[in-house]
C-alpha positions as a printed NumPy array, in Angstrom:
array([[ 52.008,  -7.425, -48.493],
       [ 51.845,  -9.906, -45.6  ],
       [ 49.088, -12.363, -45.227],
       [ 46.245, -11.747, -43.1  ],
       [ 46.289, -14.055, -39.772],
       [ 42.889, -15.072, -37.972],
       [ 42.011, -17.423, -34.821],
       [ 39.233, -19.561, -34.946],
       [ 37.086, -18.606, -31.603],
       [ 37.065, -21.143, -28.78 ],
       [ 33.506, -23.21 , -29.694],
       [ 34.66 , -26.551, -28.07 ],
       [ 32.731, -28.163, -25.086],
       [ 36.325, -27.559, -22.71 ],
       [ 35.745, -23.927, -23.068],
       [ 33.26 , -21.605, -20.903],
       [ 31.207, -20.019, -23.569],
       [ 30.209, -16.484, -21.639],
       [ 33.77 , -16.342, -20.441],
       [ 36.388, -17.588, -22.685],
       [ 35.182, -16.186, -26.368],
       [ 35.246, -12.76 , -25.328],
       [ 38.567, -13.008, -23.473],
       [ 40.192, -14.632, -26.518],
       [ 38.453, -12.701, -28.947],
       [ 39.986,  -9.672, -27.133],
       [ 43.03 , -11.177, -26.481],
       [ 43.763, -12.232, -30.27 ],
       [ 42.571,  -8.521, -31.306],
       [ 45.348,  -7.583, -29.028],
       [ 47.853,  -9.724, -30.37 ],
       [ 47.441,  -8.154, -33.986],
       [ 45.252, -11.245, -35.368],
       [ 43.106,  -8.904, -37.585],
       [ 39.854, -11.9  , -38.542],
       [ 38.23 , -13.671, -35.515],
       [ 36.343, -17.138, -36.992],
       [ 33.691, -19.694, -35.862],
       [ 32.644, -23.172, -37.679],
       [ 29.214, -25.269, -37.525],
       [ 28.777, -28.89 , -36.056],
       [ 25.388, -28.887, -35.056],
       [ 25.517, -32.144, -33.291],
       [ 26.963, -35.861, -32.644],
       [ 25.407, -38.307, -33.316],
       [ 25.43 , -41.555, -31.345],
       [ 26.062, -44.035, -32.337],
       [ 27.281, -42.519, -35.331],
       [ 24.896, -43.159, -38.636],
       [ 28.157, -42.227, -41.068],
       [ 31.906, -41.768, -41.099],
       [ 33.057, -37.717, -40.378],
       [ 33.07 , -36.293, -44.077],
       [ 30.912, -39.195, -45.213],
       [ 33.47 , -41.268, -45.268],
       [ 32.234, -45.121, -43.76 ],
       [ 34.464, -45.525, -40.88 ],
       [ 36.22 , -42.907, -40.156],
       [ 35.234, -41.707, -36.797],
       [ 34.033, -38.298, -35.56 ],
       [ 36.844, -36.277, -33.4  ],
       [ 35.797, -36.014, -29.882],
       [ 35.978, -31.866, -30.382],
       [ 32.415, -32.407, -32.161],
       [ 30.673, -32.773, -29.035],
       [ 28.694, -29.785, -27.714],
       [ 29.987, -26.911, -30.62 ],
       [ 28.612, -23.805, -29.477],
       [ 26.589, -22.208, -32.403],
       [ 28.393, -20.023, -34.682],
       [ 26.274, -16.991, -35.156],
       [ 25.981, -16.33 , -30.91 ],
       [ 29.733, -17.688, -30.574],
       [ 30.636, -14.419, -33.337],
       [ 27.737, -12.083, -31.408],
       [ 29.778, -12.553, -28.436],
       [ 33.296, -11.715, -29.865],
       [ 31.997,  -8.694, -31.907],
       [ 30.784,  -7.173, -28.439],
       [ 34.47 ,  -7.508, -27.317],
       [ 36.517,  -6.786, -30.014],
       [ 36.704,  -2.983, -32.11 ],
       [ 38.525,  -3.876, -35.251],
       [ 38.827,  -7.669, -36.089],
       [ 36.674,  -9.04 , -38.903],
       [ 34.064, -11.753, -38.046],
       [ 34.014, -14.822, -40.584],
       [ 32.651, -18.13 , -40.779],
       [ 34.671, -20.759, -41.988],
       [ 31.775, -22.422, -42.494],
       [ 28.371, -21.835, -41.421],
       [ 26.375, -25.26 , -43.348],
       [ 23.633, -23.121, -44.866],
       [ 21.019, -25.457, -45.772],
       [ 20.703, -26.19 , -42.091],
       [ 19.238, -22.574, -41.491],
       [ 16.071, -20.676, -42.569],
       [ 17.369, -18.366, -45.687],
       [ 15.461, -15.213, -44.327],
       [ 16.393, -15.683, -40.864],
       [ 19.831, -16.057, -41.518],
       [ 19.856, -13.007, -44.275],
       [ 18.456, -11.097, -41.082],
       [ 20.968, -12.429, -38.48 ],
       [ 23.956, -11.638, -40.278],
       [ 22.948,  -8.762, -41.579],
       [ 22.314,  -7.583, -38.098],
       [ 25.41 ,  -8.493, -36.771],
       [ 27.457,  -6.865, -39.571],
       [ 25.266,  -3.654, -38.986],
       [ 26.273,  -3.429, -34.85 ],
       [ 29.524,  -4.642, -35.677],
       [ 30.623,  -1.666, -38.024],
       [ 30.475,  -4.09 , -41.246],
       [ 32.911,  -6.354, -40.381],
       [ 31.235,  -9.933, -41.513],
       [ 32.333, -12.318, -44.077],
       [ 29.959, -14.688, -44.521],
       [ 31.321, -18.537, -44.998],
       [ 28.975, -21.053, -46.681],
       [ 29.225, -25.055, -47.516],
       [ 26.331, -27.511, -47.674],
       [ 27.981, -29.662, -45.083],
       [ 28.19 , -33.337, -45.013],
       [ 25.78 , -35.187, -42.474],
       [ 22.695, -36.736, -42.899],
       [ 21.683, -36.252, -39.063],
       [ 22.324, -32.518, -38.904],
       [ 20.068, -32.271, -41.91 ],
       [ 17.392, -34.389, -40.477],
       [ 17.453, -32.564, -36.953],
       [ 17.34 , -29.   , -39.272],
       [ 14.385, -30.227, -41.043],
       [ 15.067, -27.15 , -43.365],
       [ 15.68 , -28.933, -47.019],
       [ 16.731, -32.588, -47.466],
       [ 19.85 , -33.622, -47.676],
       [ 19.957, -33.982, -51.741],
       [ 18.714, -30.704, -52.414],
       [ 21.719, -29.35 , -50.552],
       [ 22.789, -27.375, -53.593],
       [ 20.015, -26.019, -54.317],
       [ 18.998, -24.914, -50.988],
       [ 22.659, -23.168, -50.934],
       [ 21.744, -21.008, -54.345],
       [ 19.201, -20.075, -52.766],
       [ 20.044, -18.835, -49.62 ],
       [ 22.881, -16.661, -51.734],
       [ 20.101, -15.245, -53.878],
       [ 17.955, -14.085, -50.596],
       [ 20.859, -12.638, -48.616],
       [ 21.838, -10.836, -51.657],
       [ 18.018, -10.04 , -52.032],
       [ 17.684,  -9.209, -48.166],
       [ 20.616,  -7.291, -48.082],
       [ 20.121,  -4.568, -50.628],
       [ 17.795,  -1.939, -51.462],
       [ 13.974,  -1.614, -49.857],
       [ 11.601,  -2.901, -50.993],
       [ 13.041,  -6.573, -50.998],
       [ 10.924,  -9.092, -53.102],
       [ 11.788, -12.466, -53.812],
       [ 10.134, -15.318, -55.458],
       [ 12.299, -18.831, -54.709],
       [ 11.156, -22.653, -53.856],
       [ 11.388, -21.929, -49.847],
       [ 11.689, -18.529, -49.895],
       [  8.257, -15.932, -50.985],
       [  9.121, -12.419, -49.704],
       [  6.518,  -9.824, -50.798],
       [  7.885,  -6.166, -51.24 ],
       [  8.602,  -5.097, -47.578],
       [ 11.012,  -3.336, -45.904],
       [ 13.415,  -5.357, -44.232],
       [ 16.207,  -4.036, -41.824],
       [ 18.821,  -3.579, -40.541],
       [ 20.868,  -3.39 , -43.578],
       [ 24.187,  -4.348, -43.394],
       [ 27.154,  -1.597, -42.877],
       [ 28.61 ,  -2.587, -45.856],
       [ 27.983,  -5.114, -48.72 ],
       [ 28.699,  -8.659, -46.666],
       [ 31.175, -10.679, -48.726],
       [ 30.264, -14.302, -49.237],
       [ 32.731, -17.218, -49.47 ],
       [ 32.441, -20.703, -50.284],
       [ 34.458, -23.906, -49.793],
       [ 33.738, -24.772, -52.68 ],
       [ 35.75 , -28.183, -53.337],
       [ 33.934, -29.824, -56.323],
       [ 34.037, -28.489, -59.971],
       [ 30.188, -27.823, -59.446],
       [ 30.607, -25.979, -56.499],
       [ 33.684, -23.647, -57.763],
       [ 31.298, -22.825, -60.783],
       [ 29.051, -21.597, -58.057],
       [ 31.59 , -19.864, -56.374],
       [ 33.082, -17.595, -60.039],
       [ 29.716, -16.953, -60.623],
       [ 27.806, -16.405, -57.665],
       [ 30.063, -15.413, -54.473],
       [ 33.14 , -13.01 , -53.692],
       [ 35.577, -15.336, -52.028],
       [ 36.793, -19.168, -51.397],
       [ 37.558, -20.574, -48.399],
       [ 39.815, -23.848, -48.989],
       [ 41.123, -25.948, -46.308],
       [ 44.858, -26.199, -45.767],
       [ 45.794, -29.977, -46.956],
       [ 49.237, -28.969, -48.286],
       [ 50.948, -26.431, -49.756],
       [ 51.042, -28.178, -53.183],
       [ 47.472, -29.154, -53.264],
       [ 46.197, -25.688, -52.288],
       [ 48.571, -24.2  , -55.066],
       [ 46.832, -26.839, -57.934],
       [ 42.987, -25.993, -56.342],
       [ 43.806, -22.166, -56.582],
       [ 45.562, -22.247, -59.798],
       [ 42.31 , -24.232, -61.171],
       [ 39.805, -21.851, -59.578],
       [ 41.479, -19.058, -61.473],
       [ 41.291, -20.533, -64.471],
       [ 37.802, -21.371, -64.527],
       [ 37.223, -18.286, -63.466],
       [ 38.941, -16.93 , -66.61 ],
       [ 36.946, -19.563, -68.693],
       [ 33.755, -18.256, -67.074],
       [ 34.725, -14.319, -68.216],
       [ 35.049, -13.559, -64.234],
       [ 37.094,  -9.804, -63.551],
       [ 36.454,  -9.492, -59.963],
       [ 39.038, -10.951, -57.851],
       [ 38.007, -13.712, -55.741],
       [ 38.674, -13.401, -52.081],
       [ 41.085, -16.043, -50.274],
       [ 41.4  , -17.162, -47.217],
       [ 42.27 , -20.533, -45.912],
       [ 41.077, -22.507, -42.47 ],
       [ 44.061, -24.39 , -40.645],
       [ 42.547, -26.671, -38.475],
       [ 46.224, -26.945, -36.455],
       [ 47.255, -29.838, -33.653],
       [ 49.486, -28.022, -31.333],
       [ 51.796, -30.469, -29.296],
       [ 53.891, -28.847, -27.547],
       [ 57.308, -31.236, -28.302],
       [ 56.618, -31.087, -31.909],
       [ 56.302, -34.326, -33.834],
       [ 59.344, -36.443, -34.872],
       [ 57.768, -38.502, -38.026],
       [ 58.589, -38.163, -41.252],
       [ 54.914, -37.953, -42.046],
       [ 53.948, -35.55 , -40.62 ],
       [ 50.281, -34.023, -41.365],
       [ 50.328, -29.881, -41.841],
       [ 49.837, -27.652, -39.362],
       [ 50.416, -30.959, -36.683],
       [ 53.373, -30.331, -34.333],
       [ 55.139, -27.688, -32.33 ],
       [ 54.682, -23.702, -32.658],
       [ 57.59 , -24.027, -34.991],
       [ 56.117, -26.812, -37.08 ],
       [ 53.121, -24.873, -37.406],
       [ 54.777, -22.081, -38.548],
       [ 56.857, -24.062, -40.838],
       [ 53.75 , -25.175, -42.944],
       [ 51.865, -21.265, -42.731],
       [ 55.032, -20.111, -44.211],
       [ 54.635, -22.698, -47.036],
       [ 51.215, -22.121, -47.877],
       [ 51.376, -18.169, -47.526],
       [ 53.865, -18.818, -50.53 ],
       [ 50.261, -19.898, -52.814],
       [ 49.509, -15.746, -52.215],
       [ 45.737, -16.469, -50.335],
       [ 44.931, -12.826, -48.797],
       [ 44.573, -14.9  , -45.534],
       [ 45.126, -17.456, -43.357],
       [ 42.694, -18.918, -40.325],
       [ 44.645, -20.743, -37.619],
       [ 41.755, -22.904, -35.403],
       [ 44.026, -24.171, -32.503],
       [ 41.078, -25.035, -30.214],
       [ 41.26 , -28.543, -31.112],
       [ 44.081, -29.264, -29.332],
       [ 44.807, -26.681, -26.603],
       [ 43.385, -27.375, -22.992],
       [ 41.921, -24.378, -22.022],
       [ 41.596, -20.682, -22.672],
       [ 44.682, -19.383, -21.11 ],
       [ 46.964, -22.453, -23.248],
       [ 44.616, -20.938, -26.275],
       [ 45.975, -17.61 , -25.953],
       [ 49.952, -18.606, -25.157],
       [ 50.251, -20.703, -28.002],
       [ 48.146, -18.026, -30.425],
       [ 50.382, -15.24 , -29.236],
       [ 53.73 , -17.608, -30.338],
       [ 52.334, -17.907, -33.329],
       [ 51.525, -15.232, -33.956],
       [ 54.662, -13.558, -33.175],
       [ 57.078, -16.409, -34.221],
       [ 54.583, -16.149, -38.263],
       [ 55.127, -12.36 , -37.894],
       [ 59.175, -13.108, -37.602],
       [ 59.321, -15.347, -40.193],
       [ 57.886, -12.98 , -42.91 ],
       [ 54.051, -14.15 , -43.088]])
């Protein structure tokens, strides 16, 4: 079976909100992308307090100024699209309200038909934790479990009740309920975290960092998830945060998914090989504009399609 292909929605501060993520959302359901996906920066800092991923140093990308908010960003495409599935690759949970959230998504799976998939990580920066004021920053794990716990809770059968360290719901009635039972995902990159993920969530959502890699991280999670008596399968699907230039790139080391449409396609080819149900391509990064979005998202499209993907 070929793997899934998805577009990461144009979020960036070069692209018109209102205008562009509906046109590209409709565009790329057009094109045969079947997933449509947002991510969360919920601001930049200046000057910066931390390196990007925590690491001292390294610099955030320009891109992180001005992301437009995930949950409107996916509002807006599910309005223009009929059949593509709307996933976060990742909403940083901690940084939102549990209920609230439970509600929002549950909402938009409801109008959308039940076509959600619901993306989680505990993120990485101290400000956007701060500014959220929801749960410090070391209780990060925590605050994830239980945000899992009350969308599962929220989610299901009236009357909800649930009894957690943020969370109190009395028995109530809470609606909308989703279409369909929303799948949750998970980065999910330390051991800690993939225990959370075989016992606690349907999918993973690694990022591509080379075909190799990915195969050893997946081969792993499968294995613990033997260890830990799991029988569901776990769902796949991995974000490509790509760097389209349009003459390619000539060095011999060469990040993945950095270079021309055929580059590109070179490394989805590779890690489709691993056997993820799914592969995100976010081109937004490094296209200009809407209309450059689309042309290059159609080539690859149709150049991955080609190639056997």
């Amino acid at each position: 079976m070929a793997t899934r292909l998805g577009l990461g929605l144009p979020q960036n501060r070069q692209y018109d909100l209102g205008r562009d993520v509906p046109d590209v959302a409709r565009t790329a359901e057009n094109i045969g992308y079947e997933s449509l996906w947002v991510y969360e920066r919920a601001l930049f800092p200046e000057p910066a307090t931390q390196g990007l991923y925590g690491i001292e140093g390294l610099p955030w990308p320009d891109s992180y100024r001005g992301v437009a908010e995930p949950l409107v960003t996916l509002t807006l495409a599910a309005a223009a699209t009929e059949r593509a599935r709307l996933g976060s690759s990742v909403l940083i949970a901690p940084l939102h309200v549990p209920f609230q959230l439970a509600k929002s998504l549950a909402a938009l799976d409801s109008a959308s038909g039940g076509r959600v998939l619901a993306g989680f990580g505990t993120g990485w920066s101290h400000d956007e934790y701060a500014a959220a004021s929801v749960r410090p920053f070391e209780e990060r794990g925590q605050a994830l479990d239980e945000l899992i716990e009350v969308c599962r809770a929220v989610w299901g059968p009236d009357p909800v009740s649930y009894d957690g360290h943020l969370t109190k719901i009395a028995s109530a009635a809470v609606g909308p309920k989703p279409a369909r039972p929303i799948p949750i995902l998970l980065a999910a990159g330390s051991k800690k975290a993939q225990r959370r993920l075989v016992d606690h969530a349907d999918g993973w959502l690694p990022v591509g960092m080379g075909a190799e890699a990915l195969a050893a991280q997946w081969r792993g999670l499968q294995e613990l998830a033997a260890e830990r008596g799991r029988t569901e399968p776990i769902l796949t699907a991995l974000r490509t945060n790509a760097r389209y230039q349009a003459k390619g790139y000539d060095g011999a080391d060469r990040a993945p998914f950095r270079g021309s449409v055929d580059q590109i396609v070179e490394d989805l080819a590779a890690h489709a090989e691993v056997g993820l149900d799914e592969i995100l391509i976010d081109l937004q990064g490094s296209t200009r504009d809407a209309e450059e979005l689309k042309e290059v998202a159609a080539e690859v499209y149709e150049k991955a399609r080609a190639a056997g993907i």
